[in-house]
C-alpha positions in Angstrom: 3.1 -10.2 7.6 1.8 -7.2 8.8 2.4 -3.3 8.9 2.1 -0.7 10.8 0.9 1.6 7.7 0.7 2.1 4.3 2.1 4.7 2.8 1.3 5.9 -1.1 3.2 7.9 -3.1 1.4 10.0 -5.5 1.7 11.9 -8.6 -1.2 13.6 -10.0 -0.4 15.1 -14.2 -2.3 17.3 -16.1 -4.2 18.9 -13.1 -6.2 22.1 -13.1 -3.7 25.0 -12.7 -6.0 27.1 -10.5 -6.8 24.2 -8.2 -2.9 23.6 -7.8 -2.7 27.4 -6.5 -5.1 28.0 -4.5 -3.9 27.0 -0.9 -7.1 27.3 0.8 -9.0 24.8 -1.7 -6.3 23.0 -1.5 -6.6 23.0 2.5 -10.3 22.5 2.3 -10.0 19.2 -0.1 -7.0 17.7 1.7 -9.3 17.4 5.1 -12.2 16.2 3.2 -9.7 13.4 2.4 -8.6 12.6 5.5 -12.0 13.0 7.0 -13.8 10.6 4.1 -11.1 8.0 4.3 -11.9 7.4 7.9 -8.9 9.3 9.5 -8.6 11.8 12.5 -7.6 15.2 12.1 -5.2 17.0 14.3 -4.3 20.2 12.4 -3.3 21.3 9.5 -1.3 24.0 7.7 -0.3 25.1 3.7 1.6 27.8 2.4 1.5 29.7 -1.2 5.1 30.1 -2.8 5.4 33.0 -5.3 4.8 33.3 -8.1 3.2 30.3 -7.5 2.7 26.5 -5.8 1.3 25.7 -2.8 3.0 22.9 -0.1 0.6 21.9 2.8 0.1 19.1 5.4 -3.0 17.7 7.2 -1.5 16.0 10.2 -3.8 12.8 11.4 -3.8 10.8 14.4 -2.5 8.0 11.5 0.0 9.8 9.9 -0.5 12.5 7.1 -1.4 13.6 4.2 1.1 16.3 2.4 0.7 17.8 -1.2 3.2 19.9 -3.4 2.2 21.9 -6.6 3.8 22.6 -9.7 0.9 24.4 -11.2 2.9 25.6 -14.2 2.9 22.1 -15.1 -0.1 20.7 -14.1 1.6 18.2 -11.6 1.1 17.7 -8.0 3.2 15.5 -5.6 1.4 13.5 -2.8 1.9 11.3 0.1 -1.1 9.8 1.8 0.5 7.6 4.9 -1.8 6.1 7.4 -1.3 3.8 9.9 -3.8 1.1 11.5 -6.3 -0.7 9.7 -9.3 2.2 10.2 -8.3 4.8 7.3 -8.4 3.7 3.8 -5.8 5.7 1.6 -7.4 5.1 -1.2 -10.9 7.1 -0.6 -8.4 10.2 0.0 -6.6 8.9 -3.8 -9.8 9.0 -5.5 -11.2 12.1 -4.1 -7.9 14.2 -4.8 -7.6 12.6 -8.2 -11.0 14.4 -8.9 -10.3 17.8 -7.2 -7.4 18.0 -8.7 -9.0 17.2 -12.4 -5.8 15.2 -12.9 -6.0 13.4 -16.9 -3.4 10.6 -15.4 -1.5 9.6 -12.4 1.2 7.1 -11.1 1.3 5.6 -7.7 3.2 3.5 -5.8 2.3 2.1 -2.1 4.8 0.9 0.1 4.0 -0.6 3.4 5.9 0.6 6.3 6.9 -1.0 9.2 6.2 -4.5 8.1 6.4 -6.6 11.9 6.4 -10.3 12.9 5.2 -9.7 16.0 2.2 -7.9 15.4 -1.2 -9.9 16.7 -4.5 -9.2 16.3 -6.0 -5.7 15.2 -3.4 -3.5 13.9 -4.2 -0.3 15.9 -2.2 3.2 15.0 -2.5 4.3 18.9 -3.4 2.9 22.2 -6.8 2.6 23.0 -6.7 5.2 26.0 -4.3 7.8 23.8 -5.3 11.3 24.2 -5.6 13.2 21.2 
């Protein structure tokens, strides 16, 4: 059976404090992620909380990839969704996992929208979509 994306839940522990705060790294990284995993950007946007933690989104023409910090303990929540069979998930894993200097992590990836009826190549848009 096939789906229309998979979708991995993330959590990154004993991550580099200053890399957890610092929204435009954090902005920077999360595009290079999209970007090397073979997705298409569309925007993106992340906010600082005070004292501290940083939420952001990088919307892609497959999904998106969000991250929440807890940089008072090290942790970082992430979800890297992408539909289609052209972006690997996983390129995006590895690459945060380093940025982020995380010592251990836990995943879990769900597929979503798992469909009978689906023939052929599994594409996230119409061929002819606008973006």
């Amino acid at each position: 059976m096939k789906a229309l994306g998979k979708h991995i839940l993330v959590e990154f522990y004993g991550c580099d404090k200053d890399v957890l705060n610092n929204s435009k790294l954090l902005d920077k990284e999360m595009q290079y992620a999209a970007e090397i995993s073979g997705a298409t950007i569309i925007n993106s946007t992340f906010h600082t909380f005070s004292p501290y933690g940083v939420s952001g989104v990088v919307v892609i023409a497959e999904s998106h990839l969000t991250i929440h910090t807890w940089p008072e303990y090290g942790y970082a929540a992430v979800d890297l969704f992408t539909c289609g069979d052209t972006v690997d998930p996983w390129i995006a894993f590895e690459h945060l996992k380093k940025i982020l200097k995380a010592t251990h992590t836990s995943t879990i990836e769900m597929k979503r929208g798992q469909l009978n009826d689906i023939k052929g190549e599994l594409r996230h848009k119409p061929e002819n979509a606008i973006i």
